[in-house]
SEFI-761840 format. One line per 3 residues: for each residue x, z, y of C-alpha. Coordinates in pm, whole numbers. Layout:
<vokols>
X:Z:Y; ...;
</vokols>
This chain:
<vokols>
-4370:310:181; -4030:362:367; -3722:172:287;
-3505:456:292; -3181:208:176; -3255:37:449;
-3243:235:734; -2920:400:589; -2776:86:661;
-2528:95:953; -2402:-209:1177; -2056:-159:974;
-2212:-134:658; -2410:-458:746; -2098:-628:824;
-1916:-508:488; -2163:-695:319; -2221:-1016:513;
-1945:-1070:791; -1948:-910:1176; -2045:-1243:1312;
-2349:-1279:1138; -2477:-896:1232; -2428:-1028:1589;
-2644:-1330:1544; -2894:-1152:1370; -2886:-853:1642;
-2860:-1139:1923; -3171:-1336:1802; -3389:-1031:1732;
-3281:-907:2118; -3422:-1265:2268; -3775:-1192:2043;
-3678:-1480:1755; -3748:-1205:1501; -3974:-1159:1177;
-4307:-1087:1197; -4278:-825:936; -4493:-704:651;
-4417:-421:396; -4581:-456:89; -4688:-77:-150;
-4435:-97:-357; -4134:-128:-75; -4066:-515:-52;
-4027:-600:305; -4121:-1004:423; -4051:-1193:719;
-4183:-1472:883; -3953:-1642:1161; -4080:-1813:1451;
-3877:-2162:1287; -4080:-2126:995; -3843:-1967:810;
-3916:-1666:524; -3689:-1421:418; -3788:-1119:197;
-3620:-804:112; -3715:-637:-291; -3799:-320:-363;
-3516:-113:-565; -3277:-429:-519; -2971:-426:-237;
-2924:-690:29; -2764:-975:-259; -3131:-947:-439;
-3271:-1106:-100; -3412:-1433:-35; -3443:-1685:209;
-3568:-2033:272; -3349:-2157:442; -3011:-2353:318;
-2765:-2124:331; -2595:-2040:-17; -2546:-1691:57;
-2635:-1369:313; -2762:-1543:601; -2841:-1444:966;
-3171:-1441:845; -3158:-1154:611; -2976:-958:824;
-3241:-1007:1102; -3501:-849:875; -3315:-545:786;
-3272:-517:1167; -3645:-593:1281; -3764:-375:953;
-3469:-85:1114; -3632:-130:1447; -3964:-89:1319;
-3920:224:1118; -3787:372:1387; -4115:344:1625;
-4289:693:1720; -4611:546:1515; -4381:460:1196;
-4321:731:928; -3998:893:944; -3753:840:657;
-3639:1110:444; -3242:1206:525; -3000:1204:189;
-2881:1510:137; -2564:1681:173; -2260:1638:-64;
-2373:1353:-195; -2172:1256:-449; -2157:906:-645;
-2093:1118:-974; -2428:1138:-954; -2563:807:-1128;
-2595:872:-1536; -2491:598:-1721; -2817:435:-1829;
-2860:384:-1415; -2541:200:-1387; -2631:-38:-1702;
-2943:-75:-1571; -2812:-218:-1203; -2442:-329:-1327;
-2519:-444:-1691; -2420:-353:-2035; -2067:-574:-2008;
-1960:-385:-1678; -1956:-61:-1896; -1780:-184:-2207;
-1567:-348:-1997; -1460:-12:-1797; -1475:198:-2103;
-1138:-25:-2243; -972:75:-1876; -1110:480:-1913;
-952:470:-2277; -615:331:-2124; -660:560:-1840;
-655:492:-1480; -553:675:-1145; -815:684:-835;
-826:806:-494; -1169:923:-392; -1284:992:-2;
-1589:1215:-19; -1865:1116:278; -1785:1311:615;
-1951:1311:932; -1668:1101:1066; -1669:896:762;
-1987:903:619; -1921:614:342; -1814:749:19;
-1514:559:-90; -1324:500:-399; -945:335:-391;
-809:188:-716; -532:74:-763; -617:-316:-733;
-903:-255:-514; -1156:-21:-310; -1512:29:-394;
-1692:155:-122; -2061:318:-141; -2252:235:171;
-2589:362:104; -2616:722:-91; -2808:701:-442;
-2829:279:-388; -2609:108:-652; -2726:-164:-504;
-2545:-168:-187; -2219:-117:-348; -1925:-319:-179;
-1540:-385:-273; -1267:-668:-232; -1285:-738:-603;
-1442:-1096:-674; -1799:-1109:-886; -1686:-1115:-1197;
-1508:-755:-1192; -1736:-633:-922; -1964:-479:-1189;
-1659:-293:-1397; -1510:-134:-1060; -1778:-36:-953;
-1848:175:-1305; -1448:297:-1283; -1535:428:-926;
-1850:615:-1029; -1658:727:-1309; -1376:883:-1115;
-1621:1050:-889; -1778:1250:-1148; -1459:1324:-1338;
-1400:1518:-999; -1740:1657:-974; -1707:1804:-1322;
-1349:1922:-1246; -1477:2100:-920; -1264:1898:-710;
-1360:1943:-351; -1156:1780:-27; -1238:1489:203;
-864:1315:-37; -861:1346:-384; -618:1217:-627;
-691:1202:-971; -637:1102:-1324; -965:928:-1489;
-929:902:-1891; -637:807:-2119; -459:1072:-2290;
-134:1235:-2195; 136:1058:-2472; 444:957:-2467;
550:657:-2330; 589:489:-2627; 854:227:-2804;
900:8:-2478; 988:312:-2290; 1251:465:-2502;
1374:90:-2527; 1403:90:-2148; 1555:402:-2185;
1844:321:-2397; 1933:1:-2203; 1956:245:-1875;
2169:471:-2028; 2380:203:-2209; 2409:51:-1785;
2503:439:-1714; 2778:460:-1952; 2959:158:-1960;
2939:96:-1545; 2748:-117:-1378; 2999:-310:-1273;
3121:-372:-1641; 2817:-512:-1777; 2745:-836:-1807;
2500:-1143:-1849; 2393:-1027:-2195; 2255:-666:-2067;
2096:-845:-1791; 1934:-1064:-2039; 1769:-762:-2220;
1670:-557:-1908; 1447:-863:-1833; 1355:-899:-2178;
1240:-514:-2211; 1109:-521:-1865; 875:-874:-1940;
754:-652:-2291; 695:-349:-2050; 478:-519:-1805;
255:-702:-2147; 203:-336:-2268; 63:-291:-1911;
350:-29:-1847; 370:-206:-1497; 652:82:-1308;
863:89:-1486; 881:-275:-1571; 917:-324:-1205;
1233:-75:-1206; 1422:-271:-1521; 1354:-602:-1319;
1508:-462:-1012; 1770:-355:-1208; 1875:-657:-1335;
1880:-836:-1038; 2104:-602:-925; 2349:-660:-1199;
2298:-1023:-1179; 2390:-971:-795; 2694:-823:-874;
2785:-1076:-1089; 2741:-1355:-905; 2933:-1150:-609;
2610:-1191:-397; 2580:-963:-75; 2258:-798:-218;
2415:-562:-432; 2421:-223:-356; 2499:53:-594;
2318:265:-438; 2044:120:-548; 2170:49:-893;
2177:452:-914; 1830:507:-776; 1655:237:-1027;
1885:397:-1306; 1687:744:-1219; 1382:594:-1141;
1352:469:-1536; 1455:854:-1637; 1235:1006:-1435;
942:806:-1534; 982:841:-1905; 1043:1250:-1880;
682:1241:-1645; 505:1031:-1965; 691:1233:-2271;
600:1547:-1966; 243:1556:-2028; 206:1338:-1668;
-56:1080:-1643; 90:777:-1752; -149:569:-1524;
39:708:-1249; 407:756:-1364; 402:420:-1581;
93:216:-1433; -121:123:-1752; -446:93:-1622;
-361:-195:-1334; -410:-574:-1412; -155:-811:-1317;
-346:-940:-1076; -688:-921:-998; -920:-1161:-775;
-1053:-1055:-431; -1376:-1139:-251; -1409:-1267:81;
-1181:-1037:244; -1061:-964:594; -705:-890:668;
-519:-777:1045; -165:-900:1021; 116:-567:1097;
423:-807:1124; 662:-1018:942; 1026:-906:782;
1260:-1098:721; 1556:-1079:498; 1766:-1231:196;
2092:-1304:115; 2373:-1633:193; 2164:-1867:-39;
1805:-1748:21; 1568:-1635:301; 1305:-1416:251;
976:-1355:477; 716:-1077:391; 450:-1046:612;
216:-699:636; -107:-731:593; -390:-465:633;
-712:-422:445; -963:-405:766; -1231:-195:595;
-1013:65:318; -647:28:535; -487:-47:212;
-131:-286:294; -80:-573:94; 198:-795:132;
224:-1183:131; 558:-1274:58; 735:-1634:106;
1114:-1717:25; 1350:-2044:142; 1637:-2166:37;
1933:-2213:340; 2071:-2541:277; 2485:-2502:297;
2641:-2453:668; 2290:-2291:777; 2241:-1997:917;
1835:-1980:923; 1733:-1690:1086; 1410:-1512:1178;
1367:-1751:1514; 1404:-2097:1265; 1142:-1986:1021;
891:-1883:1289; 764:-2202:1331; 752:-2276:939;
398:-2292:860; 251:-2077:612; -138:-2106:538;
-150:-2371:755; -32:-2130:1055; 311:-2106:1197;
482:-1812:1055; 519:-1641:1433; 112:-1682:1452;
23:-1558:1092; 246:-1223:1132; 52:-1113:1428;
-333:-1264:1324; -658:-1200:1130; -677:-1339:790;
-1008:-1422:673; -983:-1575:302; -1210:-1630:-6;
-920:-1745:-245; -693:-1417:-220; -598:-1207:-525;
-360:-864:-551; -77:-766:-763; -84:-413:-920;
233:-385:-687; -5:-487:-366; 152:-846:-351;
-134:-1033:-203; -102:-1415:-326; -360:-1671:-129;
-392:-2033:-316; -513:-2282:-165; -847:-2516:-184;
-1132:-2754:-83; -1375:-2481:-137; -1234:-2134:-84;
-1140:-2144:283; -878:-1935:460; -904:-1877:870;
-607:-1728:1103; -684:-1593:1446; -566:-1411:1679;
-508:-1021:1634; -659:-909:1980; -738:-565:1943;
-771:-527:1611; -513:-244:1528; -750:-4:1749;
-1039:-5:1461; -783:47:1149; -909:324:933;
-775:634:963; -467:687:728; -343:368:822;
-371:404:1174; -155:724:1286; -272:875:1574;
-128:1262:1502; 268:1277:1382; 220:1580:1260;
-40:1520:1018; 142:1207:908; 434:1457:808;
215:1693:641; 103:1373:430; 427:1267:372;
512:1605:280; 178:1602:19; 300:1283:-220;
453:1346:-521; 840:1257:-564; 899:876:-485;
1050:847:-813; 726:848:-1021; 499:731:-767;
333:441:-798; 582:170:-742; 317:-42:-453;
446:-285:-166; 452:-138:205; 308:238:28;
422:389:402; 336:113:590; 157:253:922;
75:167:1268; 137:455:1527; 9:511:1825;
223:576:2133; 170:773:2387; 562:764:2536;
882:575:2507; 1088:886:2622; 1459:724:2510;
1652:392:2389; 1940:382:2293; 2189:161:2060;
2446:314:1802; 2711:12:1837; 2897:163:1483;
2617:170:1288; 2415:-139:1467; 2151:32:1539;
1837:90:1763; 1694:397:1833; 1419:489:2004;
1270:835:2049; 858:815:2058; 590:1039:2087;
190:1142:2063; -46:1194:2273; -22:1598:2148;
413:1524:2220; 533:1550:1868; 831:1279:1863;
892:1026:1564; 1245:792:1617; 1201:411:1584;
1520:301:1407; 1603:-44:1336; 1938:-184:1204;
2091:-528:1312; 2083:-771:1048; 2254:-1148:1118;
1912:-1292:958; 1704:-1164:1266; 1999:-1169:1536;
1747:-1103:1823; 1553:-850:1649; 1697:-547:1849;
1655:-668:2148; 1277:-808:2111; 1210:-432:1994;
1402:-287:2306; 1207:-522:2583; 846:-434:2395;
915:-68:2360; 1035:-74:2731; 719:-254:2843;
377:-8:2801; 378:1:2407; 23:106:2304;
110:99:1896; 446:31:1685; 373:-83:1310;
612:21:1064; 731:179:695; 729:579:791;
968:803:626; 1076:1192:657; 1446:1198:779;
1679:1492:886; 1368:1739:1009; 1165:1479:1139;
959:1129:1145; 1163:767:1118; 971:449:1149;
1126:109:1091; 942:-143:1293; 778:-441:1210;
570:-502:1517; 472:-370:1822; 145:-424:2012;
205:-433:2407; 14:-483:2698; 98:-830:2691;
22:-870:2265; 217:-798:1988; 593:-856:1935;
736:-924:1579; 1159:-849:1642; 1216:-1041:1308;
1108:-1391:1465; 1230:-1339:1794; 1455:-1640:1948;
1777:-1564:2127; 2142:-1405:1978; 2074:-1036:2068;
2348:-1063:2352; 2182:-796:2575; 2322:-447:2647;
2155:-144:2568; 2260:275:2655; 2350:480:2410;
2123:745:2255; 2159:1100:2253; 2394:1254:2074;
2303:1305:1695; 2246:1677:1583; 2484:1778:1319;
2316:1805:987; 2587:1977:728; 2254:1937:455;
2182:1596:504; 2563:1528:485; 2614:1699:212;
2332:1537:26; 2441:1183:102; 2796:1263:-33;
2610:1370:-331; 2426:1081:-398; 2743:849:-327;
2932:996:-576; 2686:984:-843; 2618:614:-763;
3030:515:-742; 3013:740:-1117; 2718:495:-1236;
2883:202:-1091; 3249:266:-1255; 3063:413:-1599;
3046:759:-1701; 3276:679:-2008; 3555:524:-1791;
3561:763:-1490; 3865:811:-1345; 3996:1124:-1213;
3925:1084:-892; 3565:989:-891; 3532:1313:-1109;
3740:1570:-851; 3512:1368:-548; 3161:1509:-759;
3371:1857:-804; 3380:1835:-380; 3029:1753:-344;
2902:2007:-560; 3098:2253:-371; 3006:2099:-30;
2616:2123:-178; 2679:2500:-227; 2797:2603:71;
2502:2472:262; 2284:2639:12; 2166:2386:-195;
2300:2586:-497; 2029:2420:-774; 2177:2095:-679;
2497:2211:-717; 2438:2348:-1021; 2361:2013:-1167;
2661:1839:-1047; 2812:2138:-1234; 2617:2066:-1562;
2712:1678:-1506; 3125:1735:-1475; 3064:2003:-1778;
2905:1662:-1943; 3186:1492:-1899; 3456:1698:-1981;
3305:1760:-2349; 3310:1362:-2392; 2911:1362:-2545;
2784:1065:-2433; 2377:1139:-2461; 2496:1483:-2252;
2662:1274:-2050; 2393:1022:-1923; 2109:1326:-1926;
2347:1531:-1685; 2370:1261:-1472; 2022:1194:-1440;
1862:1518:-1381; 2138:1555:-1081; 2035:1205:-965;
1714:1295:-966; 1725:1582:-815; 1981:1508:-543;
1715:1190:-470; 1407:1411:-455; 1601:1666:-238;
1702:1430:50; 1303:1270:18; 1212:1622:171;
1481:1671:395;
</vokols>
């Protein structure tokens, strides 16, 4: 009997479920003829006997964590992977029979539910069946011929099928005690999009849940956003703040994780002001402010709430052994506080997490990027861990993608260097067309009621050219015009910040010196691609600008000169009036922040943006007939829209 399974098992696939260094042992010892003598017995179960003595043996209709071995290791072993090798080499003799191919389409969807209870176990079902009556969002990759691995991405972790019809060769980050209850969620959302008729190498879909309203902590968020609108954020005080936090702690127990997030940035912010801290920015006030509207018309819309409001994600949820290629460090804060959040990427799905670590700057300090690069964080100085592999078994993931690593006698964490690890980064992650990243970009759904994740855009890009650099001394800024190897151009903008004082000019020496890849957060901006670095991968190794020493005292050309861009301008305008209207308080404007919306609605027309215009119409309308819930719903379908507009520009 052929072991179908286990010739379908690829070196990659091998590694996903043991480790890369153990498939080269195993391959290594089999090469110098310390392999199995093998025997396959009729019902499929494959034995080995090594040359040491040792015996390893492979069950029929189990996967690769049924095996068993004699010797002491506690888990896969070198030995175990050896015999799937020798049995691999075996098969694929002229004598041996040949092993029937899976067929086409193949689609997880395919396993009933009495198979997965029979593999996964009664409690991984009635476990899942609480997160499909909640609902949940998924992202499924059907097999290609490029990527023949059918994958599943949810939202606190990626279940990944490496062998078709074989439950039990099922991997994901998740740890063993969820492993089971993912792996149902994934098979679920596969044949949700079977029986939809889905088709596409990228779907997105809702699994479950029903399309309600968001319910009494919503409409309580609501209210204390509109109460923020009207009287002004910067007329509120303490006690507001108090209750944003308070709603926002009640959101994220209902598991209504988004906008949660939103009412706790939002209080910050008013807590910022305040206190008079640097980090306010009304700007920002005005976005979270339509952020929490938009989200609650999406759930009373007839939206999934697992994507507009997050329901289905746990707070934070456990990962397995996992393997992690650093994409830089950034580093921010404010007078009192420093702030370092290093990018991590998921080697095997290209999902970004982010580990982030904050200090307080002792009075008279300045502590910048270069004085925290040698502070050591798991056990590696911070310059080494924001350009390294990560290797840990005591890692676990926010719904937001915060990844948090503890520390232990046990669970063991490694750092090494990156080498060349950005080169193998799955596709999605690593950009190697610009102009499919836009059309991507150009795909997602409004940022507004997406899910609110850490580093979402995070990608590295390869580079081809460095055609221009250039520094814009008003605005403080570096720009650098990049392109593909097909010549589409993407800008590398960075802005000087006196927490990373030699930032620019790190970034300007490694973009002048053969840059092979830039890693960065990607966004659409006036026609074309921005990226705002975080590392860049030379020749020589990567650079990380944040934790570069020095003051930034070198000299740099100007760039071109910018295009004129009457939309864009007009947009911005837009948006600044409506956040200087939410900052003074839509019940104690004063006539000239009401004339300045007047302007930009005009402005707004005249470029032909006329359904933008139209709701800066409806808002000064709003306020001139002194209704206070007109008022605050004006506002926010012109915030909204004016935000959504300028995300497509």
């Amino acid at each position: 009997m052929t072991r179908a399974d286990l010739l379908a098992l690829t070196p990659d696939a091998l590694a996903a479920l043991a480790n890369r260094g153990l498939v080269k042992r195993a391959a290594k010892d089999l090469d110098a003829g310390a392999g199995p003598e093998i025997t396959v017995s009729p019902d499929g179960g494959v034995d080995g006997a090594f040359p040491d003595g040792t015996t390893a043996s492979l069950p029929a209709g189990a996967g690769l964590e049924a095996a068993r071995c004699s010797c002491a290791a506690t888990g896969t072993c070198r030995h175990r992977i050896c015999l799937v090798l020798a049995y691999q080499r075996t098969a694929a003799a002229p004598e041996a029979p040949e092993a029937q191919e899976p067929g086409p389409g193949w689609s997880p969807g395919a396993f009933d539910d009495d198979a997965l209870a029979r593999v996964l176990g009664r409690r991984a079902l009635t476990a899942a069946r609480r997160a499909l009556r909640t609902g949940y969002s998924a992202k499924i990759c059907r097999p290609t011929a490029r990527e023949p691995v059918a994958q599943v991405e949810l939202q606190t972790c990626t279940v990944r099928f490496l062998v078709p019809g074989e439950l039990g060769y099922v991997h994901t980050d998740a740890v063993a005690a969820v492993r089971g209850e993912v792996t149902v969620l994934a098979v679920w959302a596969f044949r949700a999009a079977d029986e939809r008729g889905l088709e596409g190498e990228e779907i997105r879909l809702e699994v479950g849940g029903s399309a309600g309203a968001g319910g009494d902590g919503l409409d309580a968020a609501l209210d204390l956003a509109d109460q923020v609108l009207l009287e002004g954020a910067a007329h509120t005080g303490p006690v507001l703040a108090t209750a944003l936090e308070r709603t926002a702690a009640d959101l994220a127990a209902s598991g209504q994780h988004w906008p949660a997030a939103a009412l706790g940035d939002l209080a910050g912010q008013l807590a910022a002001h305040h206190d008079r801290r640097a980090d306010h920015d009304p700007a920002r006030v005005a976005e979270l402010l339509a952020e929490v509207h938009a989200r609650h018309r999406a759930a009373h819309g007839g939206a999934a709430r697992s994507q507009v409001l997050g329901t289905q994600e746990a707070a934070d949820t456990p990962l397995r052994r996992v393997r992690l290629a650093a994409l830089g460090c950034r580093v921010g804060g404010t007078s009192a506080a420093r702030t370092a959040d290093v990018y991590l990427a998921h080697t095997a799905t290209g999902v970004v997490l982010v580990l982030k670590r904050r200090w307080d700057v002792p009075d008279g300090d300045r502590l910048t990027g270069a004085d925290l690069a040698g502070r050591r964080v798991l056990g590696a100085p911070l310059r080494s861990l924001a350009a390294a592999n990560v290797v840990s078994e005591s890692a676990s993931r926010s719904a937001g993608r915060v990844v948090r690593v503890t520390s232990g006698r046990i669970a063991k964490t490694t750092v090494t260097p990156l080498g060349d690890a950005w080169e193998g980064l799955p596709a999605g992650l690593l950009v190697r067309d610009l102009a499919a990243e836009e059309r991507a970009l150009d795909a997602l759904p409004p940022r507004l009621v997406r899910p609110r994740v850490e580093a979402e855009l995070v990608r590295v890009v390869e580079i081809a050219e460095v055609r221009h650099i250039g520094y814009r001394p008003g605005a403080q800024r570096l720009e650098a015009v990049v392109a593909d190897a097909a010549g589409v151009p993407a800008v590398v903008s960075a802005d000087y910040s006196p927490h990373r004082p030699a930032a620019l000019d790190a970034l300007a020496d490694a973009l002048a010196t053969e840059p092979r890849f830039v890693s960065g957060a990607v966004r659409r901006d006036r026609g074309g691609l921005v990226i705002d670095p975080l590392a860049v991968l030379t020749a020589g190794g990567p650079v990380v600008p944040d934790l570069a020493p020095g003051e930034g005292t070198a000299a740099l050309g100007s760039p071109p000169q910018a295009v004129p861009d009457p939309l864009g301008d007009a947009l911005e305008e837009a948006l600044a009036a409506c956040a200087q209207a939410a900052h003074r308080g839509l019940l104690r404007l004063p006539s000239g922040v009401r004339e300045r919306l007047v302007r930009a609605g005009a402005a707004l027309d005249r470029v032909g943006l006329r359904t933008c215009a139209g709701t800066l119409g409806a808002l000064t309308a709003a306020l001139a007939a002194d209704d206070p819930e007109g008022m605050t719903r004006a506002w926010a379908t012109a915030h909204i829209r004016l935000v959504t507009a300028a995300e497509l520009r």
